[in-house]
Every structure is written in structure tokens, then in C-alpha cells.
Residue frames as a rotation matrix with the C-alpha (Angstrom) as fourth column:
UNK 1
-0.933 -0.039 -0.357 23.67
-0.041 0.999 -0.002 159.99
0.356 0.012 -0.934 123.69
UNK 2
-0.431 0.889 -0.154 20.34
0.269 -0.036 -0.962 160.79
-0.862 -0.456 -0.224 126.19
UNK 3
-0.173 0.542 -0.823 19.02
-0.791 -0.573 -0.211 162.48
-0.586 0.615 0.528 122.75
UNK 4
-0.501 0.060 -0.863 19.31
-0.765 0.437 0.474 159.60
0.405 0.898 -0.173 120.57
UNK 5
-0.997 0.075 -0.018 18.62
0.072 0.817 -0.572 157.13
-0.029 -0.571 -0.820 123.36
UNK 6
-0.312 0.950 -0.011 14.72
-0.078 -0.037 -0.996 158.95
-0.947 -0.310 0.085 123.58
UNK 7
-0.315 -0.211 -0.925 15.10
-0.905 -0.226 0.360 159.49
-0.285 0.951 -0.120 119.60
UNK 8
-0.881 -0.132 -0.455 15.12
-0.211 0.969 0.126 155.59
0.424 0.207 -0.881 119.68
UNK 9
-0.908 0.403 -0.116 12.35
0.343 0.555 -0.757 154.91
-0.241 -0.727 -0.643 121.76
UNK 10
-0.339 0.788 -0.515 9.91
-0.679 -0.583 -0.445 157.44
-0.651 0.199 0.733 120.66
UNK 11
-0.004 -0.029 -1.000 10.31
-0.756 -0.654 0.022 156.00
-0.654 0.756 -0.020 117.30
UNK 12
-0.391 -0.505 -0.770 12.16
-0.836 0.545 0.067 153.82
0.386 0.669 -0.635 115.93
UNK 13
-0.910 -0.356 0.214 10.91
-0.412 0.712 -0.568 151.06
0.050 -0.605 -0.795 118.36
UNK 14
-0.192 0.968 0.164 7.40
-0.315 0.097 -0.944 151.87
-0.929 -0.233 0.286 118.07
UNK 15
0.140 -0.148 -0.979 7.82
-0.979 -0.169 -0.115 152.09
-0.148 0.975 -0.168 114.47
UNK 16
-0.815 -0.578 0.040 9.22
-0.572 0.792 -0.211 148.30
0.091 -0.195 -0.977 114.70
UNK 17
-0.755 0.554 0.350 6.57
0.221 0.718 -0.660 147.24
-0.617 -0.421 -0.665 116.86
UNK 18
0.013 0.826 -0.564 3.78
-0.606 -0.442 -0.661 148.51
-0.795 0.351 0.495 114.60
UNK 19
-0.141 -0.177 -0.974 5.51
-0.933 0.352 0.071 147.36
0.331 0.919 -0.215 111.22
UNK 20
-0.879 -0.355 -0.318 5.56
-0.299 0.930 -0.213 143.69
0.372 -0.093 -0.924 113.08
UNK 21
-0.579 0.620 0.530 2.17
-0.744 -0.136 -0.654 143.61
-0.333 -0.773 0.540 114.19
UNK 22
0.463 0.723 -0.513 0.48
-0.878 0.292 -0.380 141.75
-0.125 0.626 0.770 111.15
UNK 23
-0.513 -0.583 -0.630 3.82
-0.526 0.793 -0.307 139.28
0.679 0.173 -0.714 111.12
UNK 24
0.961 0.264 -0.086 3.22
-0.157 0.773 0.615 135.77
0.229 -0.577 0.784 112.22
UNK 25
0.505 -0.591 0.629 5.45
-0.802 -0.051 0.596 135.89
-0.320 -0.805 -0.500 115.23
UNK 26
0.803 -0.392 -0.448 8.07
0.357 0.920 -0.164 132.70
0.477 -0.028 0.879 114.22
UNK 27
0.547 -0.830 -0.106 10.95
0.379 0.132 0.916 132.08
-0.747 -0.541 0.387 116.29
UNK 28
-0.511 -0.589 0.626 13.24
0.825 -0.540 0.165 133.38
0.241 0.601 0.762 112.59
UNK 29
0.454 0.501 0.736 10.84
0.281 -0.865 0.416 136.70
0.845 0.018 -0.534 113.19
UNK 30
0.985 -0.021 -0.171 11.69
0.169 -0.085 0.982 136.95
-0.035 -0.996 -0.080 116.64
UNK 31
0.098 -0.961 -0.259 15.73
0.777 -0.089 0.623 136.48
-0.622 -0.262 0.738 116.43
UNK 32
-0.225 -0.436 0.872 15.67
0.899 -0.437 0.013 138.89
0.375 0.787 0.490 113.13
UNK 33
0.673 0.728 0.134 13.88
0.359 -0.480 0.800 141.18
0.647 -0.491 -0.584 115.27
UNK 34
0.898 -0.131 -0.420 16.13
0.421 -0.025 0.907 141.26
-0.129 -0.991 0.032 117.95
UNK 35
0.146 -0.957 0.253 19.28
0.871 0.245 0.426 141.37
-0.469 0.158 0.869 115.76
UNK 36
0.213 0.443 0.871 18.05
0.796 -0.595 0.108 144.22
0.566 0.671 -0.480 114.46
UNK 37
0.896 0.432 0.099 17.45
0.143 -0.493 0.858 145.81
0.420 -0.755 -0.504 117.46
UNK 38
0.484 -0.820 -0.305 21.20
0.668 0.121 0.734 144.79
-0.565 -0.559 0.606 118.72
UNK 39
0.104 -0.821 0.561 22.18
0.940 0.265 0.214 146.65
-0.324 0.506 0.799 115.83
UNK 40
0.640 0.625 0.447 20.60
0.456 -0.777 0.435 149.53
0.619 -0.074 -0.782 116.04
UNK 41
0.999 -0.047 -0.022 22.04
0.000 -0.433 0.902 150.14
-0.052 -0.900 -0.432 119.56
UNK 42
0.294 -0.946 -0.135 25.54
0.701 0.117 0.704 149.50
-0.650 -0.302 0.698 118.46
UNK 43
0.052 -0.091 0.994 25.07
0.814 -0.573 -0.096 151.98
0.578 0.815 0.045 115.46
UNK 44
0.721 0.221 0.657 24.07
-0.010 -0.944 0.329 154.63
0.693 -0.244 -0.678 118.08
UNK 45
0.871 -0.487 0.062 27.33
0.006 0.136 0.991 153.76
-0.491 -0.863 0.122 120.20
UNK 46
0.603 -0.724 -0.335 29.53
-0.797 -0.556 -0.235 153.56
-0.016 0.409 -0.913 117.72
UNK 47
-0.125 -0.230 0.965 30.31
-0.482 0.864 0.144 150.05
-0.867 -0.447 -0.219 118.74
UNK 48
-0.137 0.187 -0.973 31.31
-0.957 0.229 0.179 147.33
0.256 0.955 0.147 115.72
UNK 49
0.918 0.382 -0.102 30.59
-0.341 0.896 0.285 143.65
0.201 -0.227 0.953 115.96
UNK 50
0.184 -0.849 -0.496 34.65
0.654 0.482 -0.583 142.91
0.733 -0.217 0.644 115.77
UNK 51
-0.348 -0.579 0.738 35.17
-0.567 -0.497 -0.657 145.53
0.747 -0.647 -0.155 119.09
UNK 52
0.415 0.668 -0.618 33.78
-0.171 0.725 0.668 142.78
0.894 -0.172 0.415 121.13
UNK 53
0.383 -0.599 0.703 35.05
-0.881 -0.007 0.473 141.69
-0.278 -0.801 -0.530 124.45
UNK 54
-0.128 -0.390 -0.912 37.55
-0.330 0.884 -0.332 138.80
0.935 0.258 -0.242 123.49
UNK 55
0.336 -0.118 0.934 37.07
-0.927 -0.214 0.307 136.17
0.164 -0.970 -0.182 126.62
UNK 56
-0.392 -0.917 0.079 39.80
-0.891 0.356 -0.282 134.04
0.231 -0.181 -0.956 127.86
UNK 57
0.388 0.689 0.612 38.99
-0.711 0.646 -0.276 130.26
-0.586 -0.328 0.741 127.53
């Protein structure tokens, strides 16, 4: 996990921020950006979108 975790940062993040540099920043850039990013980190966890915490309400 510590391997992929620096793996990610080195890289993949800069790699992001570079490719997005020339985008005009919009608020749809920004969330697609991010969702990305969430997804990423659950790929490298193994984690799916339906293993969610379910909370009581």
C-alpha cells in the first residue's frame, strides 16, 4: 500500500496536474477532477462505490 501510495503521488497526480494546466478551471472541471481522483484511491484500496458505509436515517 506505502508503494502505491508514493507511486500515486510521484506521478499520477503530477501527471493530472500538468495535463490540467491549459484547462479553463470550471466548476464541471473541478468536480470531474476530483471524481477522478476519488477513484483512483478506491482502485488502489480495492474499495467499490456499492461497499460504502450504509448510514442509519
Amino acid at each position: 500500500m506505502c508503494l502505491k501510495r508514493q507511486l500515486y503521488n510521484s506521478c499520477v497526480l503530477p501527471a493530472m496536474s500538468y495535463g490540467a494546466e491549459t484547462w479553463a478551471l470550471t466548476t464541471h472541471a473541478k468536480n470531474k477532477l476530483a471524481a477522478a481522483q476519488t477513484k483512483m484511491e478506491r482502485s488502489m484500496l480495492n474499495i467499490t462505490y456499492r461497499d460504502r458505509k450504509k448510514t442509519s436515517g
